[in-house]
N, C-alpha and C positions, 0 to 999 in steps of 0.2 A: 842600767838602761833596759826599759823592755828591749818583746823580741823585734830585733829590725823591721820586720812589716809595718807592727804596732806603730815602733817613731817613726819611718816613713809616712804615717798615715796620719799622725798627728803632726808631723811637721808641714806636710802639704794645708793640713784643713790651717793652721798656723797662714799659710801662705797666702790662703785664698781668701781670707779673712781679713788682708791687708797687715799683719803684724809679720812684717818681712824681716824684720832682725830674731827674732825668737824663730823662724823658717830658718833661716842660716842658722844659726846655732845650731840646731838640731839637725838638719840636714849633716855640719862641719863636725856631729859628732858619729852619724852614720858610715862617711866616710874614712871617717881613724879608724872603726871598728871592722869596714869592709870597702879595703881603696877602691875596688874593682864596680861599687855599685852604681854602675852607669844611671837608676833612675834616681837617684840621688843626687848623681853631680850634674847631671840634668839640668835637675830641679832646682838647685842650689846657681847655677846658671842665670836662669829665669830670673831667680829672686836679684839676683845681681844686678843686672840688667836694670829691674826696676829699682834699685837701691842706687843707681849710679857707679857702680863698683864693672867698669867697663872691660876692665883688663881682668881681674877675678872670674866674669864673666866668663871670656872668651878662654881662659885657663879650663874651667872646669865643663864648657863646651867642648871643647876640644880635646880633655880626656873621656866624655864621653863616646865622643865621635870618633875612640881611637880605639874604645872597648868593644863599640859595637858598631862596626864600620861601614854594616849598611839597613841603618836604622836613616830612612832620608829625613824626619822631623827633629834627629840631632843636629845634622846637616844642615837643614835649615834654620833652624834657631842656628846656632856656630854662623850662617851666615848675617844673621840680626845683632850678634853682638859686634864682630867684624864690621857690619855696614854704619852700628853707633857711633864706631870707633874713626870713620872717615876713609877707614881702608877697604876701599869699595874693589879692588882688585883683586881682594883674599874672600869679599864674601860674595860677589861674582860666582866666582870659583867654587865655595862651599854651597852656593843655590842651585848651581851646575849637574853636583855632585847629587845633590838630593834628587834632583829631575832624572838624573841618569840613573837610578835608585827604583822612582817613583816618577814616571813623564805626567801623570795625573794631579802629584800633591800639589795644591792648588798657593796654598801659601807658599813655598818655595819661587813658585811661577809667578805671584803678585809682587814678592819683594825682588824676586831679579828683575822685573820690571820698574820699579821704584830706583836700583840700583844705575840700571839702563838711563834712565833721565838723568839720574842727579849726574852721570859720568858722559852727557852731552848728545848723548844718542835716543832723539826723542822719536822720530820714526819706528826703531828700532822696540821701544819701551811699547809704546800703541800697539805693537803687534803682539806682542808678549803678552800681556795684560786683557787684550780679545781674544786672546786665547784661552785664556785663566777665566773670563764673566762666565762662559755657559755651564763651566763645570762647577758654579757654585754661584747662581746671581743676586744672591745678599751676602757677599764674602765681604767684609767691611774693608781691607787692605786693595781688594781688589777694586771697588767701587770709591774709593780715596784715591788712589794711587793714578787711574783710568782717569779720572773727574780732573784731577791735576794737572795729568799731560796732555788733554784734551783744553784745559784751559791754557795751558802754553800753548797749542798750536792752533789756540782762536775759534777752535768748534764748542763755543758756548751752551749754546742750547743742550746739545746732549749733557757737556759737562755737569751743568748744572742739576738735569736730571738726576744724574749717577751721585753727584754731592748730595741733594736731596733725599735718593731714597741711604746713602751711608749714612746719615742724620740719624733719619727713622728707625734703622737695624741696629745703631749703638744707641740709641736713646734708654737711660739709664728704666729701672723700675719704678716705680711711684713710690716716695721718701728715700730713695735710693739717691748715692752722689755720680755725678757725673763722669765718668770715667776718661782714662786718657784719649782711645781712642774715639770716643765722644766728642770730648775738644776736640780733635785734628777735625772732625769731619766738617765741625760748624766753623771751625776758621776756614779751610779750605773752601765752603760752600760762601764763606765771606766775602774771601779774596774773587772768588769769581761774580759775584753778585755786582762785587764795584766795580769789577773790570767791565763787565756789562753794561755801566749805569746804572744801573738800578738801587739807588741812592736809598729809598724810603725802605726797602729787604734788606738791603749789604749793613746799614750802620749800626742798627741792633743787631746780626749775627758777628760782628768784629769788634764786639765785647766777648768774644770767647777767646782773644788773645790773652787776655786776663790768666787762663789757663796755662798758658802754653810754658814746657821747661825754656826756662833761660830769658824769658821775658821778664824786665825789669819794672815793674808797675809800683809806684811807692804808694805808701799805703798809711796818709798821716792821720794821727790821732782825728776824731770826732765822726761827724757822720759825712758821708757820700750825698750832694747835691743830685737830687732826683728829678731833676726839670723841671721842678715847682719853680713859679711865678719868685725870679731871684731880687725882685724890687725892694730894695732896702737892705740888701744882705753882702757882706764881704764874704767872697768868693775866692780860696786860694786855689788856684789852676796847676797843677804840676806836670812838668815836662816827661818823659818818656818814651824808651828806646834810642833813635840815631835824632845826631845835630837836624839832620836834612828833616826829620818829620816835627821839630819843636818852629821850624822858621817856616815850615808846607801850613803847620794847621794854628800859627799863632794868627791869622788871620781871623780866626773865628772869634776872638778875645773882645773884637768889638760890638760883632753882633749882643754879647754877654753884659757886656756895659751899657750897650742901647736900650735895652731892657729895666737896668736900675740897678747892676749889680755895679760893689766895688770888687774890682777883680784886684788880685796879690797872685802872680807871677811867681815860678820857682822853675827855671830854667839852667841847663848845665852853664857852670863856670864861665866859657867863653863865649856865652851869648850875652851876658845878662846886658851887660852897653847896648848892645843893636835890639834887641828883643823889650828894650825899656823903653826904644820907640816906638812901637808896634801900638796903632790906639786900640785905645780902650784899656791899655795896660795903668792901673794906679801905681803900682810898686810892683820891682821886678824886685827878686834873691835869687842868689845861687844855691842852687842842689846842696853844694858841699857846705853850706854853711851849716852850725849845729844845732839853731834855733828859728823858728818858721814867725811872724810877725799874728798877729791875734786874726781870725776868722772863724767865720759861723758855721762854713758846710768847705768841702774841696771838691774836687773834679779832675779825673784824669785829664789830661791835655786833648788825646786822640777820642774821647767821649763827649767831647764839646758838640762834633755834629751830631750825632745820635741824642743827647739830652734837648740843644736846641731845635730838633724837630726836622731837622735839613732834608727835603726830600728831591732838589731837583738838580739837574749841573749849574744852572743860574746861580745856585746861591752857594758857588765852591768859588767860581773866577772873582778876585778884588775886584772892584770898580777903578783901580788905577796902582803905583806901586804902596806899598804900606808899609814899610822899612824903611828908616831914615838915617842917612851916614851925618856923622859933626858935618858941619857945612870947612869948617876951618881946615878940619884933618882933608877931607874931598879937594877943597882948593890947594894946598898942597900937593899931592899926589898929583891934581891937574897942571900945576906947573912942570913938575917934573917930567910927566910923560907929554906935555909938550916942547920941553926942551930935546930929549934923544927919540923921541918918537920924527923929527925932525918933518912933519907933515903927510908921513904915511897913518894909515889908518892904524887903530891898535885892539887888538885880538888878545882876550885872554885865553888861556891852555887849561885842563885840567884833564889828566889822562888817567886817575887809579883813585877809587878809594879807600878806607880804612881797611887794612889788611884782615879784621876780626869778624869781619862780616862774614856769615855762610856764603853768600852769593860773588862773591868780592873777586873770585878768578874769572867767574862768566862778565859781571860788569865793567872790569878793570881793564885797561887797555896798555901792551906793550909801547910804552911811548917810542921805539926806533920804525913803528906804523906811522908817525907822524913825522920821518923825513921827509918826504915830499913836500911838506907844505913848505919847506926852507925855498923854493921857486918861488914863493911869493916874498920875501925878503927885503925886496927894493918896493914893495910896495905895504908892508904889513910890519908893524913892531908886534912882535909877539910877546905875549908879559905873562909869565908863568903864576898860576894860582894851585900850585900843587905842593903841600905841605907833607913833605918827607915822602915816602915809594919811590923808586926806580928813577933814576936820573933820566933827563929828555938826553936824547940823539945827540952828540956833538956839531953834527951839522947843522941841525935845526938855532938858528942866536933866540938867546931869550933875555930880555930883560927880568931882572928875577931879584925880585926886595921881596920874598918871604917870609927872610929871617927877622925882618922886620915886622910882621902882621902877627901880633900877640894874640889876636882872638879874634870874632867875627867882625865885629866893628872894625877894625884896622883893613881888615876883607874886605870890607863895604864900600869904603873910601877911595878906594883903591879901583874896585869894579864898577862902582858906578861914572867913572871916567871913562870905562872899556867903550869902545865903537861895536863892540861883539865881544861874547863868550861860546868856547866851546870845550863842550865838559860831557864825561861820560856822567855815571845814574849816581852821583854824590853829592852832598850838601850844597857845594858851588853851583848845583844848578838851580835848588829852589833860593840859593842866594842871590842869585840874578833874577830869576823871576821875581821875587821878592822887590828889590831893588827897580824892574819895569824895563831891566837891560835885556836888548836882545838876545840870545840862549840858544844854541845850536844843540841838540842833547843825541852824544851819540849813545845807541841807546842797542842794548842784548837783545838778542833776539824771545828770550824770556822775559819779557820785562814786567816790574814793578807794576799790580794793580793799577796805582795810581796815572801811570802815562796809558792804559786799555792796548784795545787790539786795531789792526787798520786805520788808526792817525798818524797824521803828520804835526797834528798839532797838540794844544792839551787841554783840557777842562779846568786847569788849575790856574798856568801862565799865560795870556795871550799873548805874551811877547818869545815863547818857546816853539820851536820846530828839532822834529823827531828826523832822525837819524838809524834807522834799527837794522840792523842784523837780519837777513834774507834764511840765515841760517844758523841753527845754534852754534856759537863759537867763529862763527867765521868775518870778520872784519873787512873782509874786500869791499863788497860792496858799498854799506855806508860810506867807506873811507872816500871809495872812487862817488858818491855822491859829494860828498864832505868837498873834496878838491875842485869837482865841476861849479860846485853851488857859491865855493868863495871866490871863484874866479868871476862867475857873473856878478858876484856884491861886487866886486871892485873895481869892473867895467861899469857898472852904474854909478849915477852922482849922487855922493853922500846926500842923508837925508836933512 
């Protein structure tokens, strides 16, 4: 091997050049020669990080940060690998360390800020983070990071600012690819554009989810429908990312067919029955099937608005419900729950959802929050729509045929019975909206672009009202709305 400077110096350009397993390598051989060489295991770090290799990562982080103890940018980086890793209490801690090191290093101060939100303390994050802009005010982490928590806490405008100009300071070179923190800034600047409304800006910048790690975008053989005039052309549409965003944006399927297109559906497994009702749908498939039906161009699912031109909230709300349950299976279900519902009104639950979600502890609700509602009892059959998570309260009775509901169709039949649903930020709720059922949405204080800031109601459902979180993580309040607000439904005469 040359001399150590040498492959240091050729494994970094290695690095920076984006050929990150030929970096490790050589870096992995600098280290056998010299364990102790902290700019190595660094580096080697770094490369990790962006290799996916999270736990490798935070190893060789942390013997740097052990050779050279107050180097605060090991410290810092050791806390980026840490905060990849979900263990925001160790890299906390390691951005602490750097700060008490270095109270100036600015990165350290932007991702303990980042850290600060993701772990519920968004006040907390804002200050941090206005602390970090003047000492460096095109620092790309800090101007993401600020943009974000300011878009959780409703102060748009600036937000949007600070997303804007993080665009422009990560905006790759000319023939150059767009880099990671490039994506985040133009997703980030996305998510607030729609939170804002501003419909005709947000839907072309949220194609840069396309970007993002861990997003699911399938990617079928032939070409990408480009908004051309699709009169005469089958159109295969595919679903992506969660259940709740294939049954939010299959609405737009018929705008797609009014037009002239045959649209061909490829929706997850347990839609494909309810989702085959959805007009403008020709032929629905399943994802998981292994062969796709013949078509001329495709189309992401969530790129429908942005291709069809969609620029106002008018053309988000259906004209009425657009989801249709078997009428047979529905009449069933009705019998039933007119039999034990015994002429009380019937309320569906939904308290948690998909456990794999990032956001799924902020939106999810301990259901023993919803004992109280068991005072309504003599007057409410309550009918569980919650498929596996945390058992409801023993107090709380529920009528509960889950085991029964094989897929969303069987959900459909089932809810469009309901006199009301009330569901935290998961699939059952745009399955109710869908469906034209009432919809109580108790909703995070963070919440989902898609429901904005200062509504009670929604641009998507009109048959939905907002329920949110006074404060991040704290349930009181909605809840005590939640109880006030079904006590007057049911002092008033059914509609």
């Amino acid at each position: 091997m040359a001399s150590v400077t040498e492959a240091l110096s050729a494994a970094y350009e290695h690095h920076v050049a984006g050929r990150l397993d030929a970096a490790v390598t050589l870096y992995g051989r600098i280290i056998d020669a010299e364990p102790r060489n902290h700019g190595a295991l660094h580096l080697l770090g770094l490369a990790r990080i962006q290799l996916g290799d999270l736990d490798g990562a935070t190893e060789s982080m942390m013997l740097a940060a052990a050779i050279v103890p107050d180097n605060p940018t090991y410290r810092s980086n050791l806390g980026t690998a840490l905060k990849a890793q979900g263990r925001f209490d160790l890299a906390e801690e390691a951005y602490r360390q750097a700060l008490a090191i270095d109270p100036g290093h600015v990165d350290a101060m932007a991702n303990l800020g980042g850290v600060l939100h993701a772990t519920g303390r968004l006040a907390a994050a804002i200050a941090c983070l206005e602390r970090a802009l003047p000492l460096a005010p095109d620092h790309a982490v800090t101007l993401i990071n600020l943009g974000v928590a300011l878009t959780d806490r409703g102060q748009l405008p600036r937000a949007l600012g600070l997303l804007r100009r993080a665009v422009e300071v990560t905006a790759p070179a000319p023939g150059q690819p767009l880099g990671e923190r490039g994506g985040e800034a133009r997703w980030d600047l996305a998510l607030a554009l729609l939170m804002a409304g501003d419909y005709a800006a947000g839907w072309p910048q949220f194609e840069a989810r396309r970007g993002r790690a861990g997003h699911v975008l399938a990617r079928p053989h032939g070409l990408e429908w480009d908004g051309a005039d699709p009169a005469g052309r089958t159109i295969l549409v595919h679903s992506e990312q969660g259940r709740g965003d294939s049954l939010q944006f299959a609405r737009f399927i018929a705008l797609l067919a009014a037009r002239g297109a045959r649209v061909v559906l490829a929706c997850q497994p347990e839609l494909v029955r309810l989702l085959g009702t959805a007009p403008g749908v020709a032929q629905v498939v399943s994802t998981a099937d292994p062969g796709l039906p013949a078509y001329d161009v495709y189309c992401p699912l969530l790129s429908l608005p942005s291709r069809l031109g969609l620029t106002s909230a008018a053309e988000l709300a259906p004209a009425g419900p657009y989801l249709t349950p078997d009428p047979a299976q529905a009449a069933t279900f009705r019998a039933r729950l007119n039999d034990v519902a015994a002429g009380r009104r019937t309320v569906g639950l939904c308290w948690a959802g998909a456990s794999g979600n990032p956001v799924d502890a902020r939106r999810s609700l301990d259901p023993a929050l919803l004992g109280p509602l068991a005072r309504f009892r003599d007057q409410v059959a309550f009918v569980s729509l919650q498929k596996g998570g945390p058992a409801a309260p023993a107090a709380l009775p529920l009528i509960d045929w889950t085991a029964e509901l094989a897929d969303y169709a069987d959900t459909a039949a089932l809810a469009t019975n309901l006199d009301l649903v009330i569901t935290v930020d998961t699939s059952v709720a745009h399955l109710a909206g869908a469906l034209g059922r009432p919809v109580w949405l108790l909703n995070r204080y963070d919440g989902c672009w898609r429901w904005q800031k200062g509504r009670v109601d929604s641009p998507w459902y009109p048959s939905l009202v907002q329920l949110r979180q006074e404060e991040m993580g704290d349930w009181r309040a909605p809840l005590s709305r939640l109880t006030a607000r079904l006590g007057a439904w049911l002092a008033a005469p059914p509609p």
